[in-house]
LUMLUMDREN-2810 file (N, C-alpha, C; in Angstrom, 1 decimal):
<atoms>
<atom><aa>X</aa><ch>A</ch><at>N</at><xx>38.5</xx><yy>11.9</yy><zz>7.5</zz></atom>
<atom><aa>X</aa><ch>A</ch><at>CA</at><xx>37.7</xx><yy>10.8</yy><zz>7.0</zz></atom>
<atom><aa>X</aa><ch>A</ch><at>C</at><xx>36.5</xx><yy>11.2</yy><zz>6.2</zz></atom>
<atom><aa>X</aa><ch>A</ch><at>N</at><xx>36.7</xx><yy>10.9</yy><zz>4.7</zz></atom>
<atom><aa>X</aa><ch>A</ch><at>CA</at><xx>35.4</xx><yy>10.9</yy><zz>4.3</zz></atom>
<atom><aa>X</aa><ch>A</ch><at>C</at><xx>34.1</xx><yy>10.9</yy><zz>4.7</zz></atom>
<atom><aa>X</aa><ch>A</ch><at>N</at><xx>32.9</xx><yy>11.4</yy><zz>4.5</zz></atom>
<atom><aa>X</aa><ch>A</ch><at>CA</at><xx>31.7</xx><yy>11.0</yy><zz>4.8</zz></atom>
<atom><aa>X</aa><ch>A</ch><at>C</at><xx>31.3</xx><yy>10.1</yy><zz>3.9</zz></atom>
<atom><aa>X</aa><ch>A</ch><at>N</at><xx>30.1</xx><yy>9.4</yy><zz>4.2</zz></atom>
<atom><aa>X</aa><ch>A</ch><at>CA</at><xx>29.5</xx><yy>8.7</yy><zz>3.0</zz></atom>
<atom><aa>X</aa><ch>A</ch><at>C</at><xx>28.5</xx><yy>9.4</yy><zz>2.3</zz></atom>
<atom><aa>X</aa><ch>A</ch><at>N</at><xx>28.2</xx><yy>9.0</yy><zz>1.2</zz></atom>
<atom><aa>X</aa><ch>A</ch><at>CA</at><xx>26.5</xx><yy>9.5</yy><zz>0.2</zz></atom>
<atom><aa>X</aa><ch>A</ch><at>C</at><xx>26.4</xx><yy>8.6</yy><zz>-0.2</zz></atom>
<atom><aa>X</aa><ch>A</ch><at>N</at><xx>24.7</xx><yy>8.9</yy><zz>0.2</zz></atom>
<atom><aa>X</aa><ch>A</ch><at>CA</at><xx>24.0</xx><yy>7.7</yy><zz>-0.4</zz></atom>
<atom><aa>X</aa><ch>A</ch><at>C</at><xx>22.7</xx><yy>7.8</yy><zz>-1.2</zz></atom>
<atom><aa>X</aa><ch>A</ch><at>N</at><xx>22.3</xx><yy>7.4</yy><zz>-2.1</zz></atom>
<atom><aa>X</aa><ch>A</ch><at>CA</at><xx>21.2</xx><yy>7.9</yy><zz>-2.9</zz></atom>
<atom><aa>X</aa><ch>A</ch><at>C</at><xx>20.0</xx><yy>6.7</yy><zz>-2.9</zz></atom>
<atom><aa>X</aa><ch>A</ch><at>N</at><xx>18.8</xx><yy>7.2</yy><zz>-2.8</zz></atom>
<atom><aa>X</aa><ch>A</ch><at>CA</at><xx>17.8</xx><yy>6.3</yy><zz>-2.2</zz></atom>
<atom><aa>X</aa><ch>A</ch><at>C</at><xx>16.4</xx><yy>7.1</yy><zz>-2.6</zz></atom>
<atom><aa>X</aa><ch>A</ch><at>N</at><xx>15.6</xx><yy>6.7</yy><zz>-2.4</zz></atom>
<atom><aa>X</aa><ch>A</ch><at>CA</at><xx>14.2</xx><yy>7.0</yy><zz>-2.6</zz></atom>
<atom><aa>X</aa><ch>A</ch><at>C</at><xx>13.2</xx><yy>7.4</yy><zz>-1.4</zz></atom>
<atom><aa>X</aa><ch>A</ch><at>N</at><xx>12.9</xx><yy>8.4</yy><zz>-1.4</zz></atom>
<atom><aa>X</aa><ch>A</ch><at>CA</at><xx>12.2</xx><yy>9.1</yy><zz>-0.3</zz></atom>
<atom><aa>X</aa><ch>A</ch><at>C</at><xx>10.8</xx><yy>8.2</yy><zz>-0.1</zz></atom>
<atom><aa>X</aa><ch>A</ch><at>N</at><xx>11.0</xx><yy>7.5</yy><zz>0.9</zz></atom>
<atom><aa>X</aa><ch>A</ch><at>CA</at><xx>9.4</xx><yy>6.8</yy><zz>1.6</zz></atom>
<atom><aa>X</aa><ch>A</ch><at>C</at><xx>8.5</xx><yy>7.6</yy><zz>2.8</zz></atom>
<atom><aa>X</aa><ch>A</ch><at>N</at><xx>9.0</xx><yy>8.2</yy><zz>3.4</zz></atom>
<atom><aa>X</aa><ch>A</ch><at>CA</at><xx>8.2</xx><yy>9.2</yy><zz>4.3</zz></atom>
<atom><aa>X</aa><ch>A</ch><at>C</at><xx>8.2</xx><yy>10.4</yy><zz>4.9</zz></atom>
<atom><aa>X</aa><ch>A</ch><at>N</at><xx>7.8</xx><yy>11.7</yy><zz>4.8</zz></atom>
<atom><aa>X</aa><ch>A</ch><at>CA</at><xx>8.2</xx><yy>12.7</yy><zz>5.2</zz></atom>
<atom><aa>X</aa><ch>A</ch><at>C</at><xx>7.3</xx><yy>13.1</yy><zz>5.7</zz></atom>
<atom><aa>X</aa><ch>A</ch><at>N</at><xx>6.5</xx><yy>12.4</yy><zz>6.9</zz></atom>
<atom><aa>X</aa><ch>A</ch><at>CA</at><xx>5.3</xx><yy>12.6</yy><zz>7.6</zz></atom>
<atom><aa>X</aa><ch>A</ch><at>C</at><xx>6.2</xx><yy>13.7</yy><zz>8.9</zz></atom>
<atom><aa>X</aa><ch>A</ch><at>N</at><xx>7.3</xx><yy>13.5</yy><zz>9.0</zz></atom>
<atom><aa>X</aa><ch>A</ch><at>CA</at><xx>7.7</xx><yy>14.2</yy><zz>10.3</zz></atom>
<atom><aa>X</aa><ch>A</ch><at>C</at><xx>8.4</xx><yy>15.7</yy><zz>9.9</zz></atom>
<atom><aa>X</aa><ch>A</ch><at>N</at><xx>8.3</xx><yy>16.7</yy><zz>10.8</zz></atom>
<atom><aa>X</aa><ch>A</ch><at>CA</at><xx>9.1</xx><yy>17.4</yy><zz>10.5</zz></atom>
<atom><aa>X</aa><ch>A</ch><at>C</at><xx>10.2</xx><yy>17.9</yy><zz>10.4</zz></atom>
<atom><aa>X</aa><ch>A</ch><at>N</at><xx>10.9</xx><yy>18.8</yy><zz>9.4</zz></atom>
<atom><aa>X</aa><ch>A</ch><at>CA</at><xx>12.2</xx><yy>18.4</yy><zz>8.6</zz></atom>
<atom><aa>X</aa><ch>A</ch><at>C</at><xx>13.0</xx><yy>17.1</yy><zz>8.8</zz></atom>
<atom><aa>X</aa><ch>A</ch><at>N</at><xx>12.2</xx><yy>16.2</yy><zz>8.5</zz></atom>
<atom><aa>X</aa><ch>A</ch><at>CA</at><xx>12.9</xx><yy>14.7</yy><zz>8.6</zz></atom>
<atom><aa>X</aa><ch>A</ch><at>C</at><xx>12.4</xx><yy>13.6</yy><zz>7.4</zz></atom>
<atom><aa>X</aa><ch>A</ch><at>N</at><xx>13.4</xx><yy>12.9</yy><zz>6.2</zz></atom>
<atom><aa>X</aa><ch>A</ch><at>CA</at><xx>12.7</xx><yy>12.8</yy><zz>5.9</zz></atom>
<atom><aa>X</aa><ch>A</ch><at>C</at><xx>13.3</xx><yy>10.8</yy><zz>6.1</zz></atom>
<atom><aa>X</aa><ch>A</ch><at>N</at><xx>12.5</xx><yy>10.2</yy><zz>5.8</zz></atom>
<atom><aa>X</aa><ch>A</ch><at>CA</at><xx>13.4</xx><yy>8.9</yy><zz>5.6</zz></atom>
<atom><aa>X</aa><ch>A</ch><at>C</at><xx>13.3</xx><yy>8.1</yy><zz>3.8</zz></atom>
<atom><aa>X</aa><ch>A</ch><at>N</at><xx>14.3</xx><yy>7.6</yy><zz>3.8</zz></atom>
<atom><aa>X</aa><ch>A</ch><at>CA</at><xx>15.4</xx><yy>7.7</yy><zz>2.8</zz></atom>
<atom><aa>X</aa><ch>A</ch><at>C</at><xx>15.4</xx><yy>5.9</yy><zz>2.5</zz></atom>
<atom><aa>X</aa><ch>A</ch><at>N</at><xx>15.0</xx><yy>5.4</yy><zz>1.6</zz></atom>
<atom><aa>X</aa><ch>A</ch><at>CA</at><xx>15.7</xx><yy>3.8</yy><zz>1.6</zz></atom>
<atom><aa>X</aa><ch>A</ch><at>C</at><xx>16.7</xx><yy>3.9</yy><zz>0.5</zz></atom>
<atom><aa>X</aa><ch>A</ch><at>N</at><xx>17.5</xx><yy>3.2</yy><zz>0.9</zz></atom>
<atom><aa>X</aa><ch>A</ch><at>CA</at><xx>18.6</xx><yy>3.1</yy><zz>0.0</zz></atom>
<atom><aa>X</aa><ch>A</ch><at>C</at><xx>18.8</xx><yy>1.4</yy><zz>0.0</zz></atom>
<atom><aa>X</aa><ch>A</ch><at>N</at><xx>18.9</xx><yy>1.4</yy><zz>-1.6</zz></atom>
<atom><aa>X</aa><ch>A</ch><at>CA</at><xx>18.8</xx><yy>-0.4</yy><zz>-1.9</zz></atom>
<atom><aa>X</aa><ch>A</ch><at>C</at><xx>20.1</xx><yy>-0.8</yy><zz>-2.1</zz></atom>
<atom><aa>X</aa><ch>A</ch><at>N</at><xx>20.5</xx><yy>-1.8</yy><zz>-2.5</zz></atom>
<atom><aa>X</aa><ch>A</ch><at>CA</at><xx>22.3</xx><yy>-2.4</yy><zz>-2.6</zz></atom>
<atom><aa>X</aa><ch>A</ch><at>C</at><xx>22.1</xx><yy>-3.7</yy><zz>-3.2</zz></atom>
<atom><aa>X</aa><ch>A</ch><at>N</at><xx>22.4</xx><yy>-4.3</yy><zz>-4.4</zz></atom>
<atom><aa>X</aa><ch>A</ch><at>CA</at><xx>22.3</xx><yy>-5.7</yy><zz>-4.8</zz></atom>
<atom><aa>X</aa><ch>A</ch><at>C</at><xx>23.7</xx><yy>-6.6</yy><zz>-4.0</zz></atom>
<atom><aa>X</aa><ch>A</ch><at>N</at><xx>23.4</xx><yy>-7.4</yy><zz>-3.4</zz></atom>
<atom><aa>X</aa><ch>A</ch><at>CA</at><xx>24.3</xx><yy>-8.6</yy><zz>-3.1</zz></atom>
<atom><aa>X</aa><ch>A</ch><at>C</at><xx>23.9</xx><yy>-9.9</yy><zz>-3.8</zz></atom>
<atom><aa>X</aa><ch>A</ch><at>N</at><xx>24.9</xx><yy>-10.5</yy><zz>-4.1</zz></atom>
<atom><aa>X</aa><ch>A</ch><at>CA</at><xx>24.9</xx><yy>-11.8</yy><zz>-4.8</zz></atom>
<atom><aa>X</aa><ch>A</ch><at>C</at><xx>25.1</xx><yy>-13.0</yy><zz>-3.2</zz></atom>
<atom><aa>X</aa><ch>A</ch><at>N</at><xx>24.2</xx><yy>-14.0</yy><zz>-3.5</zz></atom>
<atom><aa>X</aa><ch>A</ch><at>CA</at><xx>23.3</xx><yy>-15.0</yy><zz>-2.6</zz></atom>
<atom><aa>X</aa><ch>A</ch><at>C</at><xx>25.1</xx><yy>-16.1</yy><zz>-2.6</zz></atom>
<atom><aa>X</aa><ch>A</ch><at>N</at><xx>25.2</xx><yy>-16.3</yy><zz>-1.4</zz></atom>
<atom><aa>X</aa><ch>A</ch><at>CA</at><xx>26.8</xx><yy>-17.1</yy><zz>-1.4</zz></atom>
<atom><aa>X</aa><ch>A</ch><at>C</at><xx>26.8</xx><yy>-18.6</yy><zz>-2.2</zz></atom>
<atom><aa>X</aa><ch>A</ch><at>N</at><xx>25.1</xx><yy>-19.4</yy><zz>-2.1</zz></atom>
<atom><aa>X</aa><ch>A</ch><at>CA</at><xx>24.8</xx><yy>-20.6</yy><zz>-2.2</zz></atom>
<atom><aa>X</aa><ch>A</ch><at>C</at><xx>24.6</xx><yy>-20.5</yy><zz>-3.6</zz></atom>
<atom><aa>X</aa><ch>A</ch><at>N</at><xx>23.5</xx><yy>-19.7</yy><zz>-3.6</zz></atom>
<atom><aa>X</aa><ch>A</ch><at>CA</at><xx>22.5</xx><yy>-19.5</yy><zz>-4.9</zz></atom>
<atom><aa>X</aa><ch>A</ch><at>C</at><xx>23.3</xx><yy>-18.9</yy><zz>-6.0</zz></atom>
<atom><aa>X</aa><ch>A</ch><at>N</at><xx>24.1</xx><yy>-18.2</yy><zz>-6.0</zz></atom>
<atom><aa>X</aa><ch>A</ch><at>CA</at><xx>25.1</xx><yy>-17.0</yy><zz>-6.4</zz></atom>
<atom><aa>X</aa><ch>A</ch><at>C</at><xx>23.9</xx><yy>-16.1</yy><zz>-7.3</zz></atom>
<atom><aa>X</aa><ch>A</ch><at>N</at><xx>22.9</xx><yy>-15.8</yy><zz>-7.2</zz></atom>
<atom><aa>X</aa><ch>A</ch><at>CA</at><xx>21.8</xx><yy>-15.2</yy><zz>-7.5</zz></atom>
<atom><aa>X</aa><ch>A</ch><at>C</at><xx>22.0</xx><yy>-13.8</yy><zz>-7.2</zz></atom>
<atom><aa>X</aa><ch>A</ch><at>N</at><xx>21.3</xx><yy>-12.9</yy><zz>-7.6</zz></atom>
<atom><aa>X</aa><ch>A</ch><at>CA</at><xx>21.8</xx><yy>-11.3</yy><zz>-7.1</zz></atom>
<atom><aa>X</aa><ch>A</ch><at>C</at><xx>20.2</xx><yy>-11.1</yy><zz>-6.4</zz></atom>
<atom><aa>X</aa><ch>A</ch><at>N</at><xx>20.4</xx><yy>-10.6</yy><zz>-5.0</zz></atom>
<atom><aa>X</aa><ch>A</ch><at>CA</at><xx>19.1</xx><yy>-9.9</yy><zz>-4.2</zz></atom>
<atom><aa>X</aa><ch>A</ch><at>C</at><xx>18.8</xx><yy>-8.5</yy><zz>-3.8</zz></atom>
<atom><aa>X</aa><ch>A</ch><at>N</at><xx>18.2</xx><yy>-8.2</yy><zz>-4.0</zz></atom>
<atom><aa>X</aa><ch>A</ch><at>CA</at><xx>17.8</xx><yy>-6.7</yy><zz>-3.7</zz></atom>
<atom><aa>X</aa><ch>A</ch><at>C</at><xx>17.9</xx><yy>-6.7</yy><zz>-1.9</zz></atom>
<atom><aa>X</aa><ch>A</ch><at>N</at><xx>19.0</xx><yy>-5.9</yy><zz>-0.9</zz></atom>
<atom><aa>X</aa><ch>A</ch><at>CA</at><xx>18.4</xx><yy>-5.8</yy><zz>-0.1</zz></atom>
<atom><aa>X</aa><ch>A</ch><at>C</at><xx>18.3</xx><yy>-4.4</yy><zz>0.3</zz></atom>
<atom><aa>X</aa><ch>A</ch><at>N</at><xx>17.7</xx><yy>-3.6</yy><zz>1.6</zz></atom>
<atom><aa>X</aa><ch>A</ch><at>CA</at><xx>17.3</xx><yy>-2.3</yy><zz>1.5</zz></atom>
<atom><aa>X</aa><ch>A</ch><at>C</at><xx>17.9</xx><yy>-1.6</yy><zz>2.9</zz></atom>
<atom><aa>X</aa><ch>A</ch><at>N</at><xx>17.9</xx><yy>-0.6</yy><zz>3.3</zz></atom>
<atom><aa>X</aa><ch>A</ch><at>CA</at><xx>18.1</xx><yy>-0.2</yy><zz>4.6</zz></atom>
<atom><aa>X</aa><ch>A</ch><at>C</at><xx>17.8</xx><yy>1.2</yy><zz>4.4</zz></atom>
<atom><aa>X</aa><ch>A</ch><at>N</at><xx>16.6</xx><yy>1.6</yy><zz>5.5</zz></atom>
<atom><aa>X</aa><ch>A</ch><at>CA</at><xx>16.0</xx><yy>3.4</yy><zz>5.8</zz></atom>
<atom><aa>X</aa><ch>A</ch><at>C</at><xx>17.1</xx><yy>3.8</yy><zz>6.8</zz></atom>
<atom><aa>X</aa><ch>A</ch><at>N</at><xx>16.9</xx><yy>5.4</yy><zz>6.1</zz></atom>
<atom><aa>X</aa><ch>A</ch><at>CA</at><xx>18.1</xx><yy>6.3</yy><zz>6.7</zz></atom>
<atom><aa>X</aa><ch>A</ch><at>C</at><xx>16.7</xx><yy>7.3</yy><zz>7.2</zz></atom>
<atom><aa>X</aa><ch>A</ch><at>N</at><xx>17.1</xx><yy>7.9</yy><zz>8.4</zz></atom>
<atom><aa>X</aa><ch>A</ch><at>CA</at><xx>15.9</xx><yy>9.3</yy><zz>8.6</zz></atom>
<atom><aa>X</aa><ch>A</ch><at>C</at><xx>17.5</xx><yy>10.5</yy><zz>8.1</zz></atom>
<atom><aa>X</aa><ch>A</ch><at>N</at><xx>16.8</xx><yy>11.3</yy><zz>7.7</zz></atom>
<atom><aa>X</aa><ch>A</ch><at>CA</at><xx>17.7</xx><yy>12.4</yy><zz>7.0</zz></atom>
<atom><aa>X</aa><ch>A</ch><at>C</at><xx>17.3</xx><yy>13.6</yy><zz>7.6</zz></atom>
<atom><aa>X</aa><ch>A</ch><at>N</at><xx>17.9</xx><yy>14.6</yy><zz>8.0</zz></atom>
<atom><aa>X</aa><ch>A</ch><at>CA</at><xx>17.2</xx><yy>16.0</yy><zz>7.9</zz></atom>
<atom><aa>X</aa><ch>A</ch><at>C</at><xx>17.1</xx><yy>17.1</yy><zz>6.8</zz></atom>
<atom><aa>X</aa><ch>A</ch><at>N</at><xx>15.6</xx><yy>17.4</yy><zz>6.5</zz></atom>
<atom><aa>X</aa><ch>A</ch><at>CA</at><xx>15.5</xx><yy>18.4</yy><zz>5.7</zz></atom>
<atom><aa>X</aa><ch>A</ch><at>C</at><xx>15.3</xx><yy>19.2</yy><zz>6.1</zz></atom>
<atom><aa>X</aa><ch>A</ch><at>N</at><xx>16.2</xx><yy>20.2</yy><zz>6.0</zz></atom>
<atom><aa>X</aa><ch>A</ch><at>CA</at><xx>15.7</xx><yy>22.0</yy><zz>6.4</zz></atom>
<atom><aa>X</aa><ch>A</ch><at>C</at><xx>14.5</xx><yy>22.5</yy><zz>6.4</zz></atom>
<atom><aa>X</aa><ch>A</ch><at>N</at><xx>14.3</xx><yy>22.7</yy><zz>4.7</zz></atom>
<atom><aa>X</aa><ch>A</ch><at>CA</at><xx>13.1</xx><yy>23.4</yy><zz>3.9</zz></atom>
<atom><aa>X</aa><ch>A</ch><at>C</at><xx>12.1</xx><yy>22.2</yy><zz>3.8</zz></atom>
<atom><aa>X</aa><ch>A</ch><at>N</at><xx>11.8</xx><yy>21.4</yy><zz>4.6</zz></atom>
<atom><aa>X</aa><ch>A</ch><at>CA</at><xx>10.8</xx><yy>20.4</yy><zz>3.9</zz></atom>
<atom><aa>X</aa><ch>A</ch><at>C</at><xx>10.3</xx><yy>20.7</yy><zz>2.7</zz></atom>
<atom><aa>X</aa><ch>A</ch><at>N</at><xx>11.5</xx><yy>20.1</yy><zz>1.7</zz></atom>
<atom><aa>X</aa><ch>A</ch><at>CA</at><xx>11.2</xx><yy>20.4</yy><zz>0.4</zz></atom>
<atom><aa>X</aa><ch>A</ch><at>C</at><xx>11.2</xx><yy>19.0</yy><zz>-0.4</zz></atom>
<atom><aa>X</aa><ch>A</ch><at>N</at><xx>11.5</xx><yy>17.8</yy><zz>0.0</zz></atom>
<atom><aa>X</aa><ch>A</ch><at>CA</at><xx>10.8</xx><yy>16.4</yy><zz>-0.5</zz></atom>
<atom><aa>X</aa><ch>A</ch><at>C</at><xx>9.4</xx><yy>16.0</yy><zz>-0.1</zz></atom>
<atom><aa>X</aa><ch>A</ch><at>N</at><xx>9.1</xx><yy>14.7</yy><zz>-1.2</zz></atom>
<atom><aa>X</aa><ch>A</ch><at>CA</at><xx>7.9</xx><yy>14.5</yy><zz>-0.7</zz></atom>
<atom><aa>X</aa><ch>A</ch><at>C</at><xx>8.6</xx><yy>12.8</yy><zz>-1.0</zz></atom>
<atom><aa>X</aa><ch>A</ch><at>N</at><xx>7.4</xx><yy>12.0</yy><zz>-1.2</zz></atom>
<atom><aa>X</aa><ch>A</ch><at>CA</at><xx>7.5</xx><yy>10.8</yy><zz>-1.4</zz></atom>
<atom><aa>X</aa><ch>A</ch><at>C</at><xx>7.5</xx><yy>10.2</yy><zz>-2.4</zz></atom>
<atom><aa>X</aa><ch>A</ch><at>N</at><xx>8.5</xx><yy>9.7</yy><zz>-2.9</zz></atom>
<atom><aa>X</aa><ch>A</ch><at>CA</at><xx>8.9</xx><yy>8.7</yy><zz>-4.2</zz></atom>
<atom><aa>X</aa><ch>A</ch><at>C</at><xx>10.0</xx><yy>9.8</yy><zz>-4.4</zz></atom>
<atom><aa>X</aa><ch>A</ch><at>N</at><xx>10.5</xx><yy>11.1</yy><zz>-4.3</zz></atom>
<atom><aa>X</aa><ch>A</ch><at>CA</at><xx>11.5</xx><yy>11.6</yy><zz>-4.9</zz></atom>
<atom><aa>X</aa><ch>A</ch><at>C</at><xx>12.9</xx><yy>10.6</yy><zz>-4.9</zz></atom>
<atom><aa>X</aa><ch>A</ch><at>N</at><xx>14.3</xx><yy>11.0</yy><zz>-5.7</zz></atom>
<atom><aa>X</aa><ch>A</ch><at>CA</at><xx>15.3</xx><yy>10.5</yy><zz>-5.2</zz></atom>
<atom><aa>X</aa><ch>A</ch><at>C</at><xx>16.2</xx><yy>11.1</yy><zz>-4.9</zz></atom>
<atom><aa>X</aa><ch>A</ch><at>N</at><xx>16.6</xx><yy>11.6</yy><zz>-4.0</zz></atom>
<atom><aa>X</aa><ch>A</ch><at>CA</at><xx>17.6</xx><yy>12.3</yy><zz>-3.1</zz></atom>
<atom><aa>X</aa><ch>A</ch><at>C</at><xx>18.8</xx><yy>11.5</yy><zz>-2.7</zz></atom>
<atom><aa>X</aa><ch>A</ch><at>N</at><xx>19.7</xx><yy>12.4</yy><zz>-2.8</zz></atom>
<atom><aa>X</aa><ch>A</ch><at>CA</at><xx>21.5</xx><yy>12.1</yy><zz>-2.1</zz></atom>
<atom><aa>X</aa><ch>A</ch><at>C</at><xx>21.1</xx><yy>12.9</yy><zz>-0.7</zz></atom>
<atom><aa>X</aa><ch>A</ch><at>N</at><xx>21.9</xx><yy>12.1</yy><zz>-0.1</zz></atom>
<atom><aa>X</aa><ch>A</ch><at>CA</at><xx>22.3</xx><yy>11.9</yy><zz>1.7</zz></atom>
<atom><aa>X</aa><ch>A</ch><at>C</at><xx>23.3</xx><yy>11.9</yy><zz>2.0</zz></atom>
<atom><aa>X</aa><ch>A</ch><at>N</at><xx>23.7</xx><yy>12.7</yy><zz>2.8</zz></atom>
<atom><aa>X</aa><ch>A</ch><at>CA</at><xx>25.4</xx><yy>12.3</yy><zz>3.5</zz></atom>
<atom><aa>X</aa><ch>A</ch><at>C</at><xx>25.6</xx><yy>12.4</yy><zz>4.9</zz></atom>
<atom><aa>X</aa><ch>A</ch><at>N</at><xx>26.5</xx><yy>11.5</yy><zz>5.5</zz></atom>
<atom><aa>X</aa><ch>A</ch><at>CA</at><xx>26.3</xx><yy>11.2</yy><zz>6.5</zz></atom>
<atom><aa>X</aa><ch>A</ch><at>C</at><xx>27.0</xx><yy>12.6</yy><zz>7.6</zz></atom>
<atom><aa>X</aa><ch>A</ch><at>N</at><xx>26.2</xx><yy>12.8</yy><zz>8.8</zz></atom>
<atom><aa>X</aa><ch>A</ch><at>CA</at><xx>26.9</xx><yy>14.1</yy><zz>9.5</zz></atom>
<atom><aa>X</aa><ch>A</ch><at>C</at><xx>27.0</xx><yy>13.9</yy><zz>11.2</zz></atom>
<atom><aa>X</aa><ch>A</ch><at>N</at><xx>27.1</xx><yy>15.1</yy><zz>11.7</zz></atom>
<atom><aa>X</aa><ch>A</ch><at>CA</at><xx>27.1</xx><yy>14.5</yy><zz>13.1</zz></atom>
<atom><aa>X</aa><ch>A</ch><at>C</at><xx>25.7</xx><yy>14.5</yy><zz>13.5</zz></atom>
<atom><aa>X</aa><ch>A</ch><at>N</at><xx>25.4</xx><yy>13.5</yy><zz>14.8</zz></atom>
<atom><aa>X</aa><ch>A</ch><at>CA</at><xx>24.0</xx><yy>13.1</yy><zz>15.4</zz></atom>
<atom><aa>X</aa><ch>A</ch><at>C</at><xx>23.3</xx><yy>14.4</yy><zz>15.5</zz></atom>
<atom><aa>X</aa><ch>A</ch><at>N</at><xx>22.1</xx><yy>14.2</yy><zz>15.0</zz></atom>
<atom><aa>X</aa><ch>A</ch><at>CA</at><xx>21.3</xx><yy>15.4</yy><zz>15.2</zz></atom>
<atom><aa>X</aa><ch>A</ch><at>C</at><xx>20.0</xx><yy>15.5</yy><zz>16.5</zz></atom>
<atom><aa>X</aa><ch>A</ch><at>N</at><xx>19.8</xx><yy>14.0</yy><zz>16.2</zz></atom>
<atom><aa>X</aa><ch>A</ch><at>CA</at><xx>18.5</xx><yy>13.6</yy><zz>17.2</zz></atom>
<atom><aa>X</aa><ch>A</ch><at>C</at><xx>19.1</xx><yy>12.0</yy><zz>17.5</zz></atom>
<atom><aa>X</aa><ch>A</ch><at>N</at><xx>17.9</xx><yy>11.0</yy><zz>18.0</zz></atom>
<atom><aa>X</aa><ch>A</ch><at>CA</at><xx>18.5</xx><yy>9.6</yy><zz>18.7</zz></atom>
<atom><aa>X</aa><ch>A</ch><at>C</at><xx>18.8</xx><yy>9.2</yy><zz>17.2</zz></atom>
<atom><aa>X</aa><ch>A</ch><at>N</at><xx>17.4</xx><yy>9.5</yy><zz>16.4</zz></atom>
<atom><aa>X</aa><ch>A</ch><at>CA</at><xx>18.1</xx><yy>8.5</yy><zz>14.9</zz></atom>
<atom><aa>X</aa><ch>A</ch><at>C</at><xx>18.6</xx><yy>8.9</yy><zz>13.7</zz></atom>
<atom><aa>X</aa><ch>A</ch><at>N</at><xx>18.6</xx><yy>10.3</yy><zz>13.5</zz></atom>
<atom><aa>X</aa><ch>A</ch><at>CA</at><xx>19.1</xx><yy>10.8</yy><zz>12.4</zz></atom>
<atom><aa>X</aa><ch>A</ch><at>C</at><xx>20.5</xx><yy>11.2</yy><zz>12.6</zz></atom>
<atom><aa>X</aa><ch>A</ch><at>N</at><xx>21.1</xx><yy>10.8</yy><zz>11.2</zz></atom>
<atom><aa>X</aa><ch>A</ch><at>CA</at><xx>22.9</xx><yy>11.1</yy><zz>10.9</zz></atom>
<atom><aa>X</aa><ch>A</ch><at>C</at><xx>23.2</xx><yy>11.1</yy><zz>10.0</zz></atom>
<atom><aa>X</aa><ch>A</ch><at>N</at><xx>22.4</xx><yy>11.6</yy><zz>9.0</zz></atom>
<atom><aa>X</aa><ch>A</ch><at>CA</at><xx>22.3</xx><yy>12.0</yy><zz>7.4</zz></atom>
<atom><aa>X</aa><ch>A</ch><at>C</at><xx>21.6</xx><yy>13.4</yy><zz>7.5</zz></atom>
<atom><aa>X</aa><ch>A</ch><at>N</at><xx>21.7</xx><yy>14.7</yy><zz>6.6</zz></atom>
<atom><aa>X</aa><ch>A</ch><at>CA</at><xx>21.2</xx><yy>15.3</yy><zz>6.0</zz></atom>
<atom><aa>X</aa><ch>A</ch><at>C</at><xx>21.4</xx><yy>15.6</yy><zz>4.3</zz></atom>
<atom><aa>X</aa><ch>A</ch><at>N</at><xx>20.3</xx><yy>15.5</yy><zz>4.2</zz></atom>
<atom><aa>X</aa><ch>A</ch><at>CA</at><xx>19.7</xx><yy>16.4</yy><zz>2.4</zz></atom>
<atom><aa>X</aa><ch>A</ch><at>C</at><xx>20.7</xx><yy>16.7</yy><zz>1.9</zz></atom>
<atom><aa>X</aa><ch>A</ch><at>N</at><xx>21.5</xx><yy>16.8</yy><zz>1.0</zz></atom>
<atom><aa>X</aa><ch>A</ch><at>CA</at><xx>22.6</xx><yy>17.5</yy><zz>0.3</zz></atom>
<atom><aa>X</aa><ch>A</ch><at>C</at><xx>21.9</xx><yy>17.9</yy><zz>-0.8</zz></atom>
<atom><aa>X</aa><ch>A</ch><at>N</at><xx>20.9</xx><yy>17.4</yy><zz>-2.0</zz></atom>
<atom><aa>X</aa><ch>A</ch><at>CA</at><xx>19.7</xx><yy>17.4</yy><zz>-2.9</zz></atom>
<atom><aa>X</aa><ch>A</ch><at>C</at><xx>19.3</xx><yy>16.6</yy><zz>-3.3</zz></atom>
<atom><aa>X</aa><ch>A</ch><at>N</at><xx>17.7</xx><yy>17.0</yy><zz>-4.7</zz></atom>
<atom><aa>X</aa><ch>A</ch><at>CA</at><xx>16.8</xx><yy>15.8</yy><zz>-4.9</zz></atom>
<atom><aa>X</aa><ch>A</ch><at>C</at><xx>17.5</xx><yy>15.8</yy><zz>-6.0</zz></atom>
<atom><aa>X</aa><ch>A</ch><at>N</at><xx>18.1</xx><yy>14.2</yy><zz>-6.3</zz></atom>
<atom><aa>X</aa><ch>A</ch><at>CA</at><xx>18.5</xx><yy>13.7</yy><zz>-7.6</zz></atom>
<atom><aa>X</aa><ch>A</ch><at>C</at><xx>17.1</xx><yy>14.3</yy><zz>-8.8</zz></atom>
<atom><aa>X</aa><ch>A</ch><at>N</at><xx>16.0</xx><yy>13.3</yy><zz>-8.5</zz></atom>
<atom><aa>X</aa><ch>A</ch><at>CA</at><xx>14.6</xx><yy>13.4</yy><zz>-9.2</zz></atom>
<atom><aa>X</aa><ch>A</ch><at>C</at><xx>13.9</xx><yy>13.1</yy><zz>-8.7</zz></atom>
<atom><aa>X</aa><ch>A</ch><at>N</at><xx>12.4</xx><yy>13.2</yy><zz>-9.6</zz></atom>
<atom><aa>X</aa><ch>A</ch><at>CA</at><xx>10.7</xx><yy>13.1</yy><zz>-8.8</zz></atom>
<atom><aa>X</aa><ch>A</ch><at>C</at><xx>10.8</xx><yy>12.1</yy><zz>-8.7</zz></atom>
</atoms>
């Protein structure tokens, strides 16, 4: 089975080698038929704590590392 990747924008890397990751997804509104932005944080592990905040990084999903992380780093798209 495939893994997934996901590409998202680094919001915090206060913790160590961990960083968290939002990844956005447009859905269209069923009523409204309008398109919305919605979001969901990934905690990721980084080895080299080598992101910071605003970067954009790919993620793929792996086996459990800790209670909330199930993504690691694969690299930073851009700043």
């Amino acid at each position: 089975m495939p893994r997934r990747v996901l590409v998202g924008t680094v919001v915090s890397d206060k913790m160590d080698k961990t960083i968290v990751v939002r990844v956005d997804r447009r859905v269209k509104h069923s009523l409204y038929k309008k398109f919305i932005t919605r979001s969901q944080r990934f905690s990721a592990h980084d080895e080299a704590n080598s992101c910071s905040v605003g970067d954009t990084v790919r993620i793929r999903e792996c086996r459990p590392l800790s209670r909330s992380k199930r993504f690691e780093l694969i690299e930073r798209v851009g700043a």
